[in-house]
N, C-alpha and C positions, 0 to 999 in steps of 0.2 A: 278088500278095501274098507268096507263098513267097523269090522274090528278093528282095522288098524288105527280107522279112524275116532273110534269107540276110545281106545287105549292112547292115544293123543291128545284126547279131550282131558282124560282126566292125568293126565301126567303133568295138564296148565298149558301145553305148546301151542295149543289154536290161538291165530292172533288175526288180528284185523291187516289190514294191508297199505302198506305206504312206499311209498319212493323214496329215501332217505341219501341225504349229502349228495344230489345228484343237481350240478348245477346245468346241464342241458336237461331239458325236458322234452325233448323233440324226439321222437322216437317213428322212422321209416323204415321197413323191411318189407319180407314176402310172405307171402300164403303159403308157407312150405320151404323146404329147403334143398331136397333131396329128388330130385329130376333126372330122368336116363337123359333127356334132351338134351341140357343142361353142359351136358361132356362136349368140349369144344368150342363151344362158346361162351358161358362162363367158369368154368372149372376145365382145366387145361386138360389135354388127352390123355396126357401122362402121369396125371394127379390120382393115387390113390381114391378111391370111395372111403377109407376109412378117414382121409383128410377132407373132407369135401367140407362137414361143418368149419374147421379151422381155416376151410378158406372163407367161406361164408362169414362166418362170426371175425374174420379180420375186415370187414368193408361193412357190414352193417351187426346193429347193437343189440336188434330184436327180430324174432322169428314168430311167427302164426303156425302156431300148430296145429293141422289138419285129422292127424292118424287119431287122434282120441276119441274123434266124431266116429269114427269106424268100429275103434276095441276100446275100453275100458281100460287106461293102462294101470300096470301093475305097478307096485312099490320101486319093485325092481327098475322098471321102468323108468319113472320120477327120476331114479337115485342116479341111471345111466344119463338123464338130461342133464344133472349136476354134476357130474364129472367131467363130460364133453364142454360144459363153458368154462370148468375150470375157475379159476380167479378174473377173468374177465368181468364186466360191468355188461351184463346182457342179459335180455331179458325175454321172458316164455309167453305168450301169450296162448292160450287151450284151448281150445274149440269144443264144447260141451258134448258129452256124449250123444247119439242119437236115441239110447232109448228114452233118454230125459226130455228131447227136444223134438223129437218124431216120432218116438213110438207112445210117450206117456201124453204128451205134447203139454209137459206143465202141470199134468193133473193129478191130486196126490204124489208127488215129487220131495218132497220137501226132507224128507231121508235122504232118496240118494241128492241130492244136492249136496244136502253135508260131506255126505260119505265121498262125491266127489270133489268137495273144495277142501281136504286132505293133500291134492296136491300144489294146494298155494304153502298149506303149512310146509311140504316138503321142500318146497324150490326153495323158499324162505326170499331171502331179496334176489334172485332172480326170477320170481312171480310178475308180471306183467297184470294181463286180464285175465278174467274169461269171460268166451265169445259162446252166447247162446242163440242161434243162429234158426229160425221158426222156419216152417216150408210155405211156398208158396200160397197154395191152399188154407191156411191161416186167416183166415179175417177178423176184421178187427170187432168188437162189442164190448159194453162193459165188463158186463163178465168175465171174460177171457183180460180184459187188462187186470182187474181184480186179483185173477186168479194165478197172473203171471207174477207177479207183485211180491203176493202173498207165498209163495212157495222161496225166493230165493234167500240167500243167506247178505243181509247186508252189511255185514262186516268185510264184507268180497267187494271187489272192483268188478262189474256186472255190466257188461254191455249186451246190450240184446237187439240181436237182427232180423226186421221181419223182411220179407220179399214180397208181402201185397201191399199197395201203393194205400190200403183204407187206414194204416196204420199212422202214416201221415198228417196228425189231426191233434187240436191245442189241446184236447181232451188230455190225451198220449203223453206232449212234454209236460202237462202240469203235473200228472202223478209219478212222473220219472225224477222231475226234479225237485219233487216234497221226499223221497226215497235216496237221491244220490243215482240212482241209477243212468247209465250212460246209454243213449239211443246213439246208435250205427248208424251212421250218413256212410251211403250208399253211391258208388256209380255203377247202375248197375242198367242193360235194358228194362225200358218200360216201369223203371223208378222214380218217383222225386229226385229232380239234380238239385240237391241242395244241402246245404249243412247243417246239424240243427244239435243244439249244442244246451243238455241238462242235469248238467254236471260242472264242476271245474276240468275236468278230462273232455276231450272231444276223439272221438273214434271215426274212419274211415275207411272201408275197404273198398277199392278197384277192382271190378271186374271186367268193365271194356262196357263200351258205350250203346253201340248197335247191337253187337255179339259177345255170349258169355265165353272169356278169359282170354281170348284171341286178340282183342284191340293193342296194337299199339299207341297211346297217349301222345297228341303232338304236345310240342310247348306250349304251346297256347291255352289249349284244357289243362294243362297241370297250371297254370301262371291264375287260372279263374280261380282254380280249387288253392291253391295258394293264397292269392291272396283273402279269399273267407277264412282260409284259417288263420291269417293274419288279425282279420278284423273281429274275428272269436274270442280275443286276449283269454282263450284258453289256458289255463297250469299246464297242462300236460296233453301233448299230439302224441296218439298212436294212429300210424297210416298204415295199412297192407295191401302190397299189390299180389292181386290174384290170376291177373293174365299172365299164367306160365307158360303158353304158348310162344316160341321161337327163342322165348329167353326177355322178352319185352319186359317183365316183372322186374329182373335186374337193372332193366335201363331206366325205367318210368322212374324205379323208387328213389335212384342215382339222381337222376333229372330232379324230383321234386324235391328231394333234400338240398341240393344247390339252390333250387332259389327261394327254399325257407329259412337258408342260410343267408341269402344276400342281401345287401343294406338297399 
């Protein structure tokens, strides 16, 4: 990827990242796409695996992708995401690798950073974000905000998720929003419930409220988180729901796009 990305740069192709002729801005999906569970309850029994994204990608517009936190995907990789949406209007959002985010955890990074926002230039406009996602154990100092800052590439749509509550602090949105950088409002256990919005983008991921991914969302919790992000006059909603447990992800994201839709 580093070469490739090496030989990108100077061909001119690296570009900063924008949403272009897109008059919805509201963008709801899942944390994933590709569920054994998933068969029978939302992808019918008798639905191919190899159709499962074209059923997915016909009810919702954007997908959170998980697998790259895992493996470092390949070119090849990238090129197979741009195929499967095809001419569609849909969009990838990437979940930052973990040696970037947990094994380096931001320090001395700022190579592969590059080397990994190679594949915004590949998606091209079906690039969404990327989700840099810190572990728990993560606490907040200046430093570390400094240092997180200071490594990323801001020509990228850069949302970053911490999961310790110290992170939570005015400190935090002023340097996010002198950067453009977009902070992750969170439902997560034992989080800030709130949305906090320093960017023109505001970013969301559900995880379930008592327990991690398991919750089912009544209306009533989505109707709250609704309407904050009404009162956000936010440019651009990206939501993902991450309780893939029972298939609830498909229902929540269903649910809260209907009454981000309604008058």
């Amino acid at each position: 990827m580093h070469l490739a990305r090496v030989e990108n740069e100077s061909s001119g192709n690296s570009k900063a990242l924008a949403i272009q002729d897109e008059k919805d801005h509201l963008y709801v999906g899942c944390s994933g796409w590709f569920y054994w569970h998933w068969r029978g309850a939302f992808y019918p029994a008798d639905l191919p695996t190899r159709s499962w994204f074209r059923h997915y990608a016909g009810r919702f517009k954007t997908v959170e992708l998980n697998a790259p936190f895992y493996s470092w995907p390949t070119v090849a990789t990238v090129e197979s995401w741009i195929r499967q949406a095809g001419r569609r209007r849909f969009f990838y959002t990437v979940k930052v690798c973990e040696l970037i985010t947990h094994i380096k955890r931001l320090a001395g990074t700022r190579t592969l950073v590059r080397d990994f926002g190679l594949i915004a230039d590949l998606l091209g406009p079906h690039m969404g974000c990327f989700l840099f996602q810190l572990p728990p154990s993560f606490h907040y100092t200046p430093a570390r905000l400094k240092r997180i800052l200071g490594q990323l590439d801001h020509q990228r749509r850069n949302v970053i998720e911490f999961r310790h509550k110290s992170w939570w602090n005015h400190t935090v949105y002023k340097a996010f929003r002198e950067t453009g950088t977009i902070f992750c409002s969170c439902s997560g256990p034992r989080l800030p419930d709130e949305l906090i919005k320093t960017a023109d983008d505001i970013y969301i991921r559900f995880h379930g409220v008592k327990k991690w991914y398991r919750h089912n969302y009544t209306i009533e919790e989505l109707d709250v988180w609704a309407k904050r992000i009404a009162e956000s006059e936010a440019k651009t909603v990206w939501a993902y729901f991450n309780n893939d447990r029972e298939g609830y992800a498909i229902k929540n994201a269903r649910a809260l796009s209907r009454l981000l839709r309604s008058p």
